[in-house]
C-alpha positions in Angstrom: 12.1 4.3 7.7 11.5 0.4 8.3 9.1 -1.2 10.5 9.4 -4.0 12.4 6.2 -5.0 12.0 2.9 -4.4 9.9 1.3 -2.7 12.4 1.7 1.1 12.8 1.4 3.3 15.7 -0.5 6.4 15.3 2.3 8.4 16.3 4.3 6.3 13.4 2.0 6.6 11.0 1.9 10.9 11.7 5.5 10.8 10.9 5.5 9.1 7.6 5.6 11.3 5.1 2.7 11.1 2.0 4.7 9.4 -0.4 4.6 6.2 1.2 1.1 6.0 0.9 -1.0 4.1 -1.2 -4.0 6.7 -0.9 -1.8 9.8 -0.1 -4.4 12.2 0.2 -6.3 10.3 2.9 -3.2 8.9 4.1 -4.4 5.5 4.1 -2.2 2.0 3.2 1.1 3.3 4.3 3.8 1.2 2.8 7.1 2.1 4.0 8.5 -1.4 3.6 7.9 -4.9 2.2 5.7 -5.9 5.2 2.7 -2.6 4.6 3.2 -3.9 1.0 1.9 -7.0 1.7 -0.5 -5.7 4.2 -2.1 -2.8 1.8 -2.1 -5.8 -0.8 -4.2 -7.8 1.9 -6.5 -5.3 2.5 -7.0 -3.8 -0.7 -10.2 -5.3 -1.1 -12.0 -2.9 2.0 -11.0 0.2 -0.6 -13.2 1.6 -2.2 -14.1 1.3 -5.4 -13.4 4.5 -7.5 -10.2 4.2 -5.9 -8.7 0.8 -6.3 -6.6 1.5 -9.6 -4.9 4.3 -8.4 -4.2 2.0 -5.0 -3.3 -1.1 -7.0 -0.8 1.0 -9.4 0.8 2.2 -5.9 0.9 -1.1 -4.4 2.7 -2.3 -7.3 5.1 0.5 -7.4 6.4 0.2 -4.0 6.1 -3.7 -4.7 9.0 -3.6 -6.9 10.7 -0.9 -4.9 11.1 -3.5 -2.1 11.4 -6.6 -4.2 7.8 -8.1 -3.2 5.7 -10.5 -5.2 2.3 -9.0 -6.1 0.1 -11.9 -6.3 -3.6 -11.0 -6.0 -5.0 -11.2 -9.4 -7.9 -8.2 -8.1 -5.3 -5.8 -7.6 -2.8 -7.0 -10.7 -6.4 -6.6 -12.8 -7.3 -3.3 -11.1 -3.7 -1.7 -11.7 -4.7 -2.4 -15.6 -8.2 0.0 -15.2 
């Protein structure tokens, strides 16, 4: 599924399905392309804490799945914890 935008519907975001996410079990930082890459990398700094290396190691993931630059050194250092 790609978006046309970085901005999800609710009714888009129901249908993704959980492996998209960055925070699957909350379903929160859906990524389904190289734009909610570079949006969940934007926002990454409103996750919370005990969370962020398991968000950064997903960002980074999907990052290379779609052939997107990660360049925040917060979540490049957070995907090493």
């Amino acid at each position: 599924m790609v978006m046309s935008t970085d901005r999800l519907s609710y009714e888009e975001k129901k249908e993704l399905p959980d492996d998209v996410f960055g925070l699957p079990e909350r379903r929160e930082y859906p990524m389904p392309d190289a734009a909610h890459v570079r949006a969940a990398e934007a926002y990454f700094r409103y996750c919370p804490e005990d969370l962020k290396p398991r968000l950064a190691r997903a960002i980074i993931q999907r990052a290379r799945l779609f052939g997107v630059d990660v360049e925040s050194p917060t979540v490049l250092s957070a995907a090493q914890k």
